[in-house]
Steps between C-alpha positions, in 0.01 A plus 500: 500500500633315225792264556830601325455287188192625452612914544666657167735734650659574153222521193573686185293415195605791282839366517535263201765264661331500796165360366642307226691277778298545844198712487276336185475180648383638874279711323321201290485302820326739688294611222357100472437454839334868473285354223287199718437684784398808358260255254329364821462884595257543185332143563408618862441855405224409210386152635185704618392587177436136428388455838239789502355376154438131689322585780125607391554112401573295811233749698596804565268794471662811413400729248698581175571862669697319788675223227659828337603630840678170564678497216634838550558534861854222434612807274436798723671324747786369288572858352490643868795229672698596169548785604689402836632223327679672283732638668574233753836261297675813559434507876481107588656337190354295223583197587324516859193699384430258163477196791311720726217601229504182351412338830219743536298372242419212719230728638270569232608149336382320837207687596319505175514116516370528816214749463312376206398146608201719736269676235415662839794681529440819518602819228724666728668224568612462020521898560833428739621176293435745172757725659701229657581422156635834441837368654573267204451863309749713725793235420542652111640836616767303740555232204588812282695678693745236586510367175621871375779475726669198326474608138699739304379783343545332148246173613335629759203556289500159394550371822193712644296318228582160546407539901214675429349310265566169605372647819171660327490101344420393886125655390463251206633195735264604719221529262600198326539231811213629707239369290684191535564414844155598626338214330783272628358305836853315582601720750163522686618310779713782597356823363122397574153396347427657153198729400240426270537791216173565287567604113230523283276276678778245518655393833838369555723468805741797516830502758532894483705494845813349234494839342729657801652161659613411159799810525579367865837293406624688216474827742739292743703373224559856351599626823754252575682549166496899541660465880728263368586598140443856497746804590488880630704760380690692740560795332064527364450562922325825537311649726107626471596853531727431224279364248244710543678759287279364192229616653621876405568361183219602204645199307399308774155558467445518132603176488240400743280639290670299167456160756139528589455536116702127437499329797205600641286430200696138533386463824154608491416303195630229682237540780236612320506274207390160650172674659432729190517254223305243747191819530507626176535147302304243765573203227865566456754213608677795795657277711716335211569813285569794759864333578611614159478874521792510825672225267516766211564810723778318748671364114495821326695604818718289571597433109537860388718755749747394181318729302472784753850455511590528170256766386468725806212470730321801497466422095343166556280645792349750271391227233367296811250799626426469126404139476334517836248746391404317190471167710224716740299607166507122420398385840199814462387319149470174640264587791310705236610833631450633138213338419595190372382175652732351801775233341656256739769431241622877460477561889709232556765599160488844698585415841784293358593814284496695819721260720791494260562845502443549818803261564731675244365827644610349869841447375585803285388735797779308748729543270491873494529525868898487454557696235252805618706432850850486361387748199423801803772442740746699385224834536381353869861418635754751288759513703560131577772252367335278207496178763312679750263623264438090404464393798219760579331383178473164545389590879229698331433330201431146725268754718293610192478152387337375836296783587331537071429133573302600807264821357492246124361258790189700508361429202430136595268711747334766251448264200305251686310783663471659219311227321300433775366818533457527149340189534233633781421825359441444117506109508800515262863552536518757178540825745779348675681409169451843367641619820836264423518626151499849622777388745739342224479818242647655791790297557556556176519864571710472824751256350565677203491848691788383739666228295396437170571846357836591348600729751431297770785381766466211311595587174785780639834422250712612823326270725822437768569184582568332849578105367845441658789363256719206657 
């Protein structure tokens, strides 16, 4: 239980006094402390992608087949504790669970640095550290949800955004500093001997344990500032049977459907990308370029809910199918899927391509969730005072936001799968990019179909509204 200081037994956003002189500022405090520990989330969520692409060179023998499975397994897993975790700040309280989960990611942080100084250590043993680091995955649909809470209606979508993608950024930290630290030996005192890694006939000493110790006191650090700094909501409490309304909800799910589109390609490109770029261009510099595609994706996030804002989400989501499709035909050009013979430099212009929009995409689908909630409440609960009929949407919309973060989840699973079986079957990945290019035209479809159109519940010129006037 939270202590009184830290329980908001009054919060009303939608009341401009209210937020002007109390609410913004609680809301921007928990939203930065939010921000770090939901970062470390992605760090310890996609570390094994860097990992997995390492370990054929300090010894270990496992086929390419496997290295795809690795990199996939910390998504499947991810996208399945999303599920539970997003409904859990209503039920325990965002303040309490953000410590909890961020605590958790000592696990996978710890036992990574632990298991890969044995080259003998067996596969089973990366299958359940692959999934261990599924829990730094499950923490974005709790992250969202109590983030939602704070916000108005009128900068929630913003707010969504800037957590998000300065959350997503944790996978370009991660990226970024791993190649770092595991050449640095100043440490080896405590975290153990090094490896020898062997690159193109070159060997070098390689301390790939620093990959997961590295996260060790930030994770602590993050966790004391959220039990400290943080806040729950009294009146966001809700019960499991309660928030499981969205489930009956078709909104619900086509926006699952909208996620795995944008997030999930995020993800899964983020997974993939080190060990596809690494198999299809041997001679490419991986380990100090892949950082930059999570850096564009987690920036186009975090810098343009504004936009979605402004210009209606389900408009902007439309264009993003759009761009995401042409960025696949690129990506099928440059690994001569139409004849043409494989370019590094437009495979690489591609995936960049592909990464911004799937950030932009990330944010404009969050910020319909309110206004599809808000925009159907008054045919789901007719009967019921305008304030009732609020509270039940941001119950619901916080609900959809968690649980669409969970089934988007999966595509960190698919995509890497995808390419891997791709990969083993035709020895390219061009089948599983024609299979994504199918999969965007029909976003396209569904978003316009249920949003985009003008007679959507979008686009209704009675839409009701249920923001309360101080």
């Amino acid at each position: 239980m939270a202590k009184p200081g830290h329980l908001l037994t009054d919060w009303r956003p939608e009341y401009p006094d209210f937020w002007s002189q109390t609410g913004k500022s609680i809301a921007n405090r928990n939203l930065w402390i939010s921000v770090p520990n939901l970062l470390l989330a992605f760090s310890v969520w996609m570390v094994w992608s860097m990992v997995v692409a390492k370990l054929k060179l300090v010894g270990f023998k496992f086929t390419t087949e496997q290295l795809f499975w690795l990199t996939a397994l910390p998504a499947l897993s991810g996208a399945t504790l999303r599920i539970f975790y997003s409904f859990l700040v209503p039920i325990l309280g965002g303040r309490l669970w953000t410590t909890i989960s961020t605590l958790s990611l000592l696990i996978p942080a710890v036992g990574i640095g632990l298991a890969v100084q044995n080259p003998q250590t067996p596969y089973w043993v990366f299958v359940g550290l692959a999934l261990g680091c599924g829990l730094g995955g499950g923490n974005f649909a709790s992250s969202m949800s109590n983030i939602s809470f704070f916000f108005p209606k009128a900068s929630k979508g913003n707010a969504l955004a800037i957590n998000a993608g300065f959350g997503n950024l944790g996978v370009s930290v991660m990226q970024f500093l791993v190649p770092i630290v595991v050449t640095l030996g100043a440490f080896a005192p405590v975290v153990g001997a090094p490896q020898i890694s062997v690159e193109k006939g070159v060997e070098s000493q390689v301390w790939l344990q620093n990959a997961g110790f590295v996260w060790v006191p930030f994770i602590l650090a993050a966790a004391v500032a959220a039990w400290v700094g943080m806040n729950d909501i009294a009146s966001a409490r809700a019960s499991f049977a309660e928030q499981s309304v969205v489930f009956k909800r078709k909104h619900n799910w086509v926006i699952c459907w909208l996620y795995l589109g944008t997030f999930g390609s995020f993800i899964g490109f983020s997974a993939a990308f080190p060990l596809l770029m690494k198999t299809l261009f041997p001679s490419a510099p991986v380990m100090q370029l892949v950082f930059l595609g999570p850096l564009v994706g987690a920036a186009s996030r975090a810098l343009t809910g504004w936009v979605s804002d402004k210009f209606g989400g389900q408009n902007v989501t439309h264009w993003v199918f759009l761009a995401l499709a042409a960025g696949v035909l690129g990506v099928l050009h440059s690994v001569g899927g139409f004849g043409a013979a494989p370019s590094f430099a437009l495979f690489f212009a591609s995936f960049m391509w592909l990464f911004f929009w799937t950030g932009v995409g990330n944010a404009s689908t969050f910020q319909m969730i309110p206004a599809i909630v808000r925009a159907d409440m008054p045919r789901l609960l007719p009967n019921t005072a305008a304030p009732v009929r609020l509270k039940a949407a941001e119950m619901e919309s916080a609900a959809i936001v968690g649980f669409s973060s969970a089934i988007g989840a999966f595509g960190g699973f698919f995509i890497p799968l995808a390419f891997g079986n791709s990969m083993k079957a035709t020895g390219g990945p061009a089948t599983a990019l024609f299979v994504f290019l199918a999969f965007y035209l029909s976003c396209v479809a569904v978003n316009w179909a249920f949003y985009g159109r003008r007679t959507s519940l979008l686009h209704a010129p009675q839409t009701p509204k249920l923001e309360v006037a101080a």
